[in-house]
PyMOL Python script that loads the backbone (N, CA, C, O; Angstrom):
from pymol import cmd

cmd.read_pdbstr("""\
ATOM      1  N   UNK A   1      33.185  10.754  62.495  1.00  0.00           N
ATOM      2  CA  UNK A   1      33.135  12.188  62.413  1.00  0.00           C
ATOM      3  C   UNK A   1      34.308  12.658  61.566  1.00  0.00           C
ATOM      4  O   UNK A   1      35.372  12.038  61.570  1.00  0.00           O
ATOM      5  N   UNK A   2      34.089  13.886  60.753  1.00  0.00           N
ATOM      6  CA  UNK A   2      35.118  14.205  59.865  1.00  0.00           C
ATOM      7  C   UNK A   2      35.631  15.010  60.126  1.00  0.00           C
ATOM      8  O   UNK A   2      35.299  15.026  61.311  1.00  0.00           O
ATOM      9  N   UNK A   3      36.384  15.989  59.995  1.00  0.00           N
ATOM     10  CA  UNK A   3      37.067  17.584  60.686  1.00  0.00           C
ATOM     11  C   UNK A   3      37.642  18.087  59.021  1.00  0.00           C
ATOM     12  O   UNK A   3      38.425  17.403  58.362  1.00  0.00           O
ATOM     13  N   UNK A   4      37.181  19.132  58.657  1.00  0.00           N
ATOM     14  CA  UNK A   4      37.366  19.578  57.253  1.00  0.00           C
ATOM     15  C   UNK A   4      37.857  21.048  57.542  1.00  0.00           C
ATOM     16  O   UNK A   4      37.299  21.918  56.873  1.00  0.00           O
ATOM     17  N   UNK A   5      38.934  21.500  58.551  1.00  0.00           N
ATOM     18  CA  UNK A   5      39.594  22.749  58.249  1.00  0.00           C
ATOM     19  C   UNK A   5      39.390  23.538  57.411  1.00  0.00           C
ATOM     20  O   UNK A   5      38.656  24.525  57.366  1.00  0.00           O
ATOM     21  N   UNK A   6      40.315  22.922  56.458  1.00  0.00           N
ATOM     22  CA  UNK A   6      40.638  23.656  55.334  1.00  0.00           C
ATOM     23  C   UNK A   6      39.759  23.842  54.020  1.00  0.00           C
ATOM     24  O   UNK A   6      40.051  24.676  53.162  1.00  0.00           O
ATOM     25  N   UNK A   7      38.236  22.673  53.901  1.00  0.00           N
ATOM     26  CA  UNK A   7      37.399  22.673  53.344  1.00  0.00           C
ATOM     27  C   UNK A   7      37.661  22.266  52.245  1.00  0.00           C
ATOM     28  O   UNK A   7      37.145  22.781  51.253  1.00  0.00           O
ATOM     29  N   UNK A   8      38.517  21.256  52.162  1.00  0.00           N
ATOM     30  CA  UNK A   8      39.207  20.751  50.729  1.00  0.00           C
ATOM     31  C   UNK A   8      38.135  19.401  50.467  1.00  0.00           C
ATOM     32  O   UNK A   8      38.007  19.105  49.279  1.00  0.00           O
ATOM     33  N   UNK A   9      37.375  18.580  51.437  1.00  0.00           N
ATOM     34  CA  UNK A   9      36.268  17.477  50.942  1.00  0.00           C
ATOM     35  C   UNK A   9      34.883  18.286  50.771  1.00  0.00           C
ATOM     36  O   UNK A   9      33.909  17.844  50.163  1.00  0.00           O
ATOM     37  N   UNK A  10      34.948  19.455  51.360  1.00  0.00           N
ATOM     38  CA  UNK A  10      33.405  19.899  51.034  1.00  0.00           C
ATOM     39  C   UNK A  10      33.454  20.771  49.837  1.00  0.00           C
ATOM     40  O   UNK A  10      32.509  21.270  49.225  1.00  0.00           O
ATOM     41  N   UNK A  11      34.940  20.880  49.576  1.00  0.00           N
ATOM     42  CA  UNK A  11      34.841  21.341  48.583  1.00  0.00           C
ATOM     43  C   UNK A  11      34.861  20.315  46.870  1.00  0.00           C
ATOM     44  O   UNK A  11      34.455  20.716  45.779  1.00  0.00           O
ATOM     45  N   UNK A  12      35.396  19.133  47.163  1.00  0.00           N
ATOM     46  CA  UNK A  12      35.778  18.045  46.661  1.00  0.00           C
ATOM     47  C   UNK A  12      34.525  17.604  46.349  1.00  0.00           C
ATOM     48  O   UNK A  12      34.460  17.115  45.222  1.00  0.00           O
ATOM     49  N   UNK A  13      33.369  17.615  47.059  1.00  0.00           N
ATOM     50  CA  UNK A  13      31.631  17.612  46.797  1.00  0.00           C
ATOM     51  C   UNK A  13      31.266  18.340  46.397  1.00  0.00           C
ATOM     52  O   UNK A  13      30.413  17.847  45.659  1.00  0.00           O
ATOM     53  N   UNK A  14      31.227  19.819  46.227  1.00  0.00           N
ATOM     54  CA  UNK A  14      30.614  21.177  45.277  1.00  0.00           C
ATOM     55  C   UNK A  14      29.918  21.026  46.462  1.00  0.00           C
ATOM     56  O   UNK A  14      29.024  20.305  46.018  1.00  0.00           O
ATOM     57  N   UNK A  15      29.573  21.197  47.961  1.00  0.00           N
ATOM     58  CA  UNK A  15      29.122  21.457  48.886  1.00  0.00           C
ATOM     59  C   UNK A  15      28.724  22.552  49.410  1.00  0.00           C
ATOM     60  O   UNK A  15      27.773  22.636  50.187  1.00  0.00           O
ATOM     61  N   UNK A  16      29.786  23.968  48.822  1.00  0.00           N
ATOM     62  CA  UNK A  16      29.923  24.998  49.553  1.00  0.00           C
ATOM     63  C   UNK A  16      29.880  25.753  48.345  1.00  0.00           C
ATOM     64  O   UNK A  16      30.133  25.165  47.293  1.00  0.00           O
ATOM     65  N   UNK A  17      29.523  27.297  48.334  1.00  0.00           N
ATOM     66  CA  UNK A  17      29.590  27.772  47.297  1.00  0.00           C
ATOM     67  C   UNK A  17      28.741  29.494  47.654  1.00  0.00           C
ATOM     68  O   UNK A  17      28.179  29.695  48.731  1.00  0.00           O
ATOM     69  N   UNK A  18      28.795  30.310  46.807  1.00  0.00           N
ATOM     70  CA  UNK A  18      28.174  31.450  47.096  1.00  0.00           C
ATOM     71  C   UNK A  18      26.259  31.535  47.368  1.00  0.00           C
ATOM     72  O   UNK A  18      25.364  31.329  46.549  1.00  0.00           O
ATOM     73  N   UNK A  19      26.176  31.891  48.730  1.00  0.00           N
ATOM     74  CA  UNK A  19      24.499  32.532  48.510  1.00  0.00           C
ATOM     75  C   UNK A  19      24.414  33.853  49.116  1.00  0.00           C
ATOM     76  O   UNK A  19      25.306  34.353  49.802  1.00  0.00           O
ATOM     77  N   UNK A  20      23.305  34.390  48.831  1.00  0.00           N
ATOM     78  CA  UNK A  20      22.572  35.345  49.389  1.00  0.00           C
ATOM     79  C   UNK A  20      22.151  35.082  50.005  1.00  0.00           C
ATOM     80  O   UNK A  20      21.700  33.938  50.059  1.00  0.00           O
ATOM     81  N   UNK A  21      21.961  36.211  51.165  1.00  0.00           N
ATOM     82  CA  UNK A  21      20.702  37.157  52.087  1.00  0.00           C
ATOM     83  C   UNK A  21      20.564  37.888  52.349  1.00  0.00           C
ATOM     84  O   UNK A  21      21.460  38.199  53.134  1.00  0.00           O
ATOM     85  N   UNK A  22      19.504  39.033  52.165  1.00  0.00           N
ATOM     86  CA  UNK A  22      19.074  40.027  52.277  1.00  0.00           C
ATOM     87  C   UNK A  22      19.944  41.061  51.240  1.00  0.00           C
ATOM     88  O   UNK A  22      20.019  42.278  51.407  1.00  0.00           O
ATOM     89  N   UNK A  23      20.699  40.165  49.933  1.00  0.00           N
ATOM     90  CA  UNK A  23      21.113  40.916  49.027  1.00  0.00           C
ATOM     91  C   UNK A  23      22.517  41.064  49.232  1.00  0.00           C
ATOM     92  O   UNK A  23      23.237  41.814  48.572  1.00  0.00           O
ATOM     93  N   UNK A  24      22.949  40.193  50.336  1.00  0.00           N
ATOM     94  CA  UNK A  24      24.708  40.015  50.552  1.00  0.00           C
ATOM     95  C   UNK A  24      25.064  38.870  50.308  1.00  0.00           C
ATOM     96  O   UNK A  24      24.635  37.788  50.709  1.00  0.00           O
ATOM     97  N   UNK A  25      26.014  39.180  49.511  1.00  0.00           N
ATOM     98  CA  UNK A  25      26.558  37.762  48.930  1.00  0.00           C
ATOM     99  C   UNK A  25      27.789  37.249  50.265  1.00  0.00           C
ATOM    100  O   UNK A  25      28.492  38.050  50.881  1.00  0.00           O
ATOM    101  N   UNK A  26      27.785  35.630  50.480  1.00  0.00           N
ATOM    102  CA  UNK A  26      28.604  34.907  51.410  1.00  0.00           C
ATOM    103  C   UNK A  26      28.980  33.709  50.416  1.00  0.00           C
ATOM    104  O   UNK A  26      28.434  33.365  49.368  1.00  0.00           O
ATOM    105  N   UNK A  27      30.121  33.170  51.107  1.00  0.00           N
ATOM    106  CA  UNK A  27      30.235  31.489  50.669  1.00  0.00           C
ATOM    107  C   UNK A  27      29.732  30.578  52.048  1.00  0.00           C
ATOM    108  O   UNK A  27      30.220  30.709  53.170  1.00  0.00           O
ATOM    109  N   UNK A  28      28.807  29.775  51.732  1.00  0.00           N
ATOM    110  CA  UNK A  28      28.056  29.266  52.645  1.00  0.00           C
ATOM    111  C   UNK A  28      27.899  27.867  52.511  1.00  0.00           C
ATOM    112  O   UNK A  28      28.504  27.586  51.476  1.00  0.00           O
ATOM    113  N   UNK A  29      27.366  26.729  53.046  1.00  0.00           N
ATOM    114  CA  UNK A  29      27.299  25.302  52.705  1.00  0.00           C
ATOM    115  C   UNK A  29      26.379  24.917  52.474  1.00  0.00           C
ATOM    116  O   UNK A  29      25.546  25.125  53.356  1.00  0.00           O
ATOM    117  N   UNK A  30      25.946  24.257  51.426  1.00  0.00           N
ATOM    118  CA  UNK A  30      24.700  24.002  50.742  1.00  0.00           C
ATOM    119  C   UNK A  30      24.208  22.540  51.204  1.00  0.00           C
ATOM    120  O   UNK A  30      25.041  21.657  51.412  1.00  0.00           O
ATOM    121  N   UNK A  31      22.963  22.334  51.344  1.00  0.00           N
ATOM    122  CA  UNK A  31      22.142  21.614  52.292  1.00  0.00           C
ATOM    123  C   UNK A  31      22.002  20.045  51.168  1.00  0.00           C
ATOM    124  O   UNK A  31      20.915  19.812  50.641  1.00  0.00           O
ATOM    125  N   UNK A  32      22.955  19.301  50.979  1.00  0.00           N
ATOM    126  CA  UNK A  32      23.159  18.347  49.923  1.00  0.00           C
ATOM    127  C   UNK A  32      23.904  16.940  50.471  1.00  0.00           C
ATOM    128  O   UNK A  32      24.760  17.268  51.292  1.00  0.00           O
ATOM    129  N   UNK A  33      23.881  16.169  50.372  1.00  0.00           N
ATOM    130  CA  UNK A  33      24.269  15.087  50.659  1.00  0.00           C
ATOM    131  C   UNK A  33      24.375  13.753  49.846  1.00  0.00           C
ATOM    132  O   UNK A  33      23.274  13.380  49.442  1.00  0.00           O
ATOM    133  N   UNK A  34      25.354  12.993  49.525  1.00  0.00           N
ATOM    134  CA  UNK A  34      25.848  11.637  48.828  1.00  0.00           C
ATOM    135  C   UNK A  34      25.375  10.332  49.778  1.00  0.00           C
ATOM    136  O   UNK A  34      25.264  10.336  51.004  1.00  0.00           O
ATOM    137  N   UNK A  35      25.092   9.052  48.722  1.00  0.00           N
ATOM    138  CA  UNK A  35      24.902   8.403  48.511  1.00  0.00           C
ATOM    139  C   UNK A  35      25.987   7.277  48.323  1.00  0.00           C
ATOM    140  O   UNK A  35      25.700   6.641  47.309  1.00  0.00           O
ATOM    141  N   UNK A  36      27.286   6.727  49.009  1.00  0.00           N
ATOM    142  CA  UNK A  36      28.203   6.329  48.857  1.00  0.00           C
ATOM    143  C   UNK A  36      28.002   4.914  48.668  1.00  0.00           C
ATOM    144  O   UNK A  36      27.247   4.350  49.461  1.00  0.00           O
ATOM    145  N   UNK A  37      28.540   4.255  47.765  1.00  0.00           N
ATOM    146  CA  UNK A  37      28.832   2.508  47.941  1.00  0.00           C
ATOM    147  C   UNK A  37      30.229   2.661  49.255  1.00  0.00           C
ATOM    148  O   UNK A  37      30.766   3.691  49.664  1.00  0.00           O
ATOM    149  N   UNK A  38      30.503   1.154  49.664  1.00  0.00           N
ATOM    150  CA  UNK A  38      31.482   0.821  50.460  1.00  0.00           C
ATOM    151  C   UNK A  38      32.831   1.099  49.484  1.00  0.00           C
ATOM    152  O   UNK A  38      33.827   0.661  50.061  1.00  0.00           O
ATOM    153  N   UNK A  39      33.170   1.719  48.128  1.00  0.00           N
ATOM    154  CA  UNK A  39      34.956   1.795  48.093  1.00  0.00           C
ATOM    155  C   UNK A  39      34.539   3.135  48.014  1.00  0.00           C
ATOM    156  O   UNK A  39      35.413   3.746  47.400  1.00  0.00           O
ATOM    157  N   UNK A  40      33.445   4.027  48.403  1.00  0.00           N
ATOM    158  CA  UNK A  40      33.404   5.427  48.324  1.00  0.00           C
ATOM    159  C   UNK A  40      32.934   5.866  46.779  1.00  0.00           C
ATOM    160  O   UNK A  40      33.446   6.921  46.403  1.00  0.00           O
ATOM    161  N   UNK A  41      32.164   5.305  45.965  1.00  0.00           N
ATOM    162  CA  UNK A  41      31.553   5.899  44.866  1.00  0.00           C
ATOM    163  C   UNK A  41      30.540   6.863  45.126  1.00  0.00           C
ATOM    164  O   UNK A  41      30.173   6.807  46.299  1.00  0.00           O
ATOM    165  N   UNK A  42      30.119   7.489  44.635  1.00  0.00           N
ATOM    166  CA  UNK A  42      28.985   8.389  44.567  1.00  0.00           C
ATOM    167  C   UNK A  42      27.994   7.474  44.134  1.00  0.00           C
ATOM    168  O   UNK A  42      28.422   6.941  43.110  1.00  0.00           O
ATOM    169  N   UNK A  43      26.406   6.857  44.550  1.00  0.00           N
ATOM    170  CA  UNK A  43      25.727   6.773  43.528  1.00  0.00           C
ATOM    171  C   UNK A  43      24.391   7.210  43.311  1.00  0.00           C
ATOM    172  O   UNK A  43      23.531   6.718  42.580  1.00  0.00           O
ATOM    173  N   UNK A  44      24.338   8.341  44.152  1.00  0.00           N
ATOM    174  CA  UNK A  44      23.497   9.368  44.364  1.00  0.00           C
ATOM    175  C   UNK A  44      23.390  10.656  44.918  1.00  0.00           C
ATOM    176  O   UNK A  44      23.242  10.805  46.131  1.00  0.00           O
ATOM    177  N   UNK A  45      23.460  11.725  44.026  1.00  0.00           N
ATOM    178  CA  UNK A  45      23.514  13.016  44.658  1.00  0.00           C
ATOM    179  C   UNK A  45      21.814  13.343  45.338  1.00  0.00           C
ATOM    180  O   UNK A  45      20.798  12.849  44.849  1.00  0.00           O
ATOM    181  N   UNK A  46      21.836  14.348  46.639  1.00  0.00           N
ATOM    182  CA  UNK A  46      20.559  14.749  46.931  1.00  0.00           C
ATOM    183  C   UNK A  46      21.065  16.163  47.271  1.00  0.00           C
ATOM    184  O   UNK A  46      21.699  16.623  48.221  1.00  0.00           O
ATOM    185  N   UNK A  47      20.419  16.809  45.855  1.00  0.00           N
ATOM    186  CA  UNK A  47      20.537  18.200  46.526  1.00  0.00           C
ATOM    187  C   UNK A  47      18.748  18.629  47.249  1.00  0.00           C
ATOM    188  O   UNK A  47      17.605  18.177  47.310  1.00  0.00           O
ATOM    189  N   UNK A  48      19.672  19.927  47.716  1.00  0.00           N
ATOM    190  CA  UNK A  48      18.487  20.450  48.594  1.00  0.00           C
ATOM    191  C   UNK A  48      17.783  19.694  49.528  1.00  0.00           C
ATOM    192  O   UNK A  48      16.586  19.834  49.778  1.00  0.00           O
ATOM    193  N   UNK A  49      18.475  18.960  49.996  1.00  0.00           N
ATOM    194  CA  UNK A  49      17.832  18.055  51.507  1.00  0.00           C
ATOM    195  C   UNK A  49      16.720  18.915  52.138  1.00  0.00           C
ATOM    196  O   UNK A  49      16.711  20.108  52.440  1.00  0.00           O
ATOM    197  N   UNK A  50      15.689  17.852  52.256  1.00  0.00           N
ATOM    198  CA  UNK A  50      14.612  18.514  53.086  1.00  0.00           C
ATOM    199  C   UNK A  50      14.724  17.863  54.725  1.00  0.00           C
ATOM    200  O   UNK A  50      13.784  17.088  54.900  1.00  0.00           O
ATOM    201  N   UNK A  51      15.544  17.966  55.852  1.00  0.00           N
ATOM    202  CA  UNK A  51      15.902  16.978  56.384  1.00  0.00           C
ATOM    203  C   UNK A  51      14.571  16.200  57.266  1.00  0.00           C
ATOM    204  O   UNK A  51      14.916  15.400  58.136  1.00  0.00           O
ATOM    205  N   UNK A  52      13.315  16.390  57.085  1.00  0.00           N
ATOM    206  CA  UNK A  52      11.758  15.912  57.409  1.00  0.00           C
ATOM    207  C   UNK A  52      12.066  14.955  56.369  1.00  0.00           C
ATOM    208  O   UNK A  52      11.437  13.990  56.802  1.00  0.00           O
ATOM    209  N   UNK A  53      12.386  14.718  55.727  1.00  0.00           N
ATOM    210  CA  UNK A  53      11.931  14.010  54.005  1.00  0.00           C
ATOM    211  C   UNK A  53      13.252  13.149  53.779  1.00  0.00           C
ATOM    212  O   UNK A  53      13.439  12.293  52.915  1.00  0.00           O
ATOM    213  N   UNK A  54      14.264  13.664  54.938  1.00  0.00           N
ATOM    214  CA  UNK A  54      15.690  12.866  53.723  1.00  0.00           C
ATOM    215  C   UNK A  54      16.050  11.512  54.489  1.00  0.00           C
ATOM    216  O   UNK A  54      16.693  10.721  53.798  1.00  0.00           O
ATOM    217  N   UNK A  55      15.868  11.259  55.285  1.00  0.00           N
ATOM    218  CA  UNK A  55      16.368   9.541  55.790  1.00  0.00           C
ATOM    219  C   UNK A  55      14.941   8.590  55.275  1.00  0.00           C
ATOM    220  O   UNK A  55      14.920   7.385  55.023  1.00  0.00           O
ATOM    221  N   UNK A  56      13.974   9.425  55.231  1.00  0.00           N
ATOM    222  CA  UNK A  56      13.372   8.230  54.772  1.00  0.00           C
ATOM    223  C   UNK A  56      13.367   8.009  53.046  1.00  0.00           C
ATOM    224  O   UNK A  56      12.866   7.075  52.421  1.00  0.00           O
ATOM    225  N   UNK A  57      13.927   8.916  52.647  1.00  0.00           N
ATOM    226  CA  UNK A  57      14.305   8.771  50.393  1.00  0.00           C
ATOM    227  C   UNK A  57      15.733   8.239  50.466  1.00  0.00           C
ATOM    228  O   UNK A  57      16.158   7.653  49.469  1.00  0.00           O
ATOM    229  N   UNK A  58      16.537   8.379  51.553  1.00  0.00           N
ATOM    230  CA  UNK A  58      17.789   7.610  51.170  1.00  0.00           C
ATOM    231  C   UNK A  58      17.121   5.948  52.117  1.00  0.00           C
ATOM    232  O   UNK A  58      17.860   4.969  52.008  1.00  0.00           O
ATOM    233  N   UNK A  59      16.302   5.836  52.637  1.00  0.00           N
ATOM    234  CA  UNK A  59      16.090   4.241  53.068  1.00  0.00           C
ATOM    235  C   UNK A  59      15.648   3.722  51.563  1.00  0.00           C
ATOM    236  O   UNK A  59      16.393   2.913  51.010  1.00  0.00           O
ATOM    237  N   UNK A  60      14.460   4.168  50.892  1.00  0.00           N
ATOM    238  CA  UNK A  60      13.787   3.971  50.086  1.00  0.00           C
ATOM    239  C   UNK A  60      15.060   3.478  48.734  1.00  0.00           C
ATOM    240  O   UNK A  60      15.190   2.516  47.977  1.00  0.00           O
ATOM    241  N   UNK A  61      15.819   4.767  49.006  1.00  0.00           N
ATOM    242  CA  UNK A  61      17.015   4.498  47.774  1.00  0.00           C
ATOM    243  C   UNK A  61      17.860   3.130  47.888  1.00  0.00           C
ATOM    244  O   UNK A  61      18.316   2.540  46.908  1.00  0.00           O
ATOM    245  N   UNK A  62      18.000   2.722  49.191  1.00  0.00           N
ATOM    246  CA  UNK A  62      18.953   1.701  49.960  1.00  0.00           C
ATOM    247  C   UNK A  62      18.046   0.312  49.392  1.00  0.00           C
ATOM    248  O   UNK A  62      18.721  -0.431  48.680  1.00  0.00           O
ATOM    249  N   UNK A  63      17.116   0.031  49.538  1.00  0.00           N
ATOM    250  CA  UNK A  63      16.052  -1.308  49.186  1.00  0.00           C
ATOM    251  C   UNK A  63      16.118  -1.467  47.933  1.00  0.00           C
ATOM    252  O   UNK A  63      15.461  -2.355  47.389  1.00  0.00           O
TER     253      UNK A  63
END
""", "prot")
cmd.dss("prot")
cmd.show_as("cartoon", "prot")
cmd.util.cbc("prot")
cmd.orient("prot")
């Protein structure tokens, strides 16, 4: 488990960022998730997680 206070790794991912609703703008956390090797590379971004759809495209990605 991670604890991100200050929002300096979600921000370190482009994780978080401005949306709307109902025509009000917020900074909010965007529904995205990495693909890490073991020394911590990136080697896959997934934006817009569908989370019905996303463990089984990152198994698929893993094989």
């Amino acid at each position: 488990m991670l604890s991100d206070p200050d929002k300096s790794m979600i921000r370190a991912y482009k994780a978080i960022g401005l949306k709307k609703m109902y025509g009000r703008e917020y900074e909010g956390i965007f529904r995205v998730s990495y693909l890490l090797d073991e020394k911590g590379k990136v080697l896959k971004a997934y934006e817009k997680v569908k989370p019905k759809e996303h463990a089984n495209e990152v198994l698929s990605d893993l094989s």
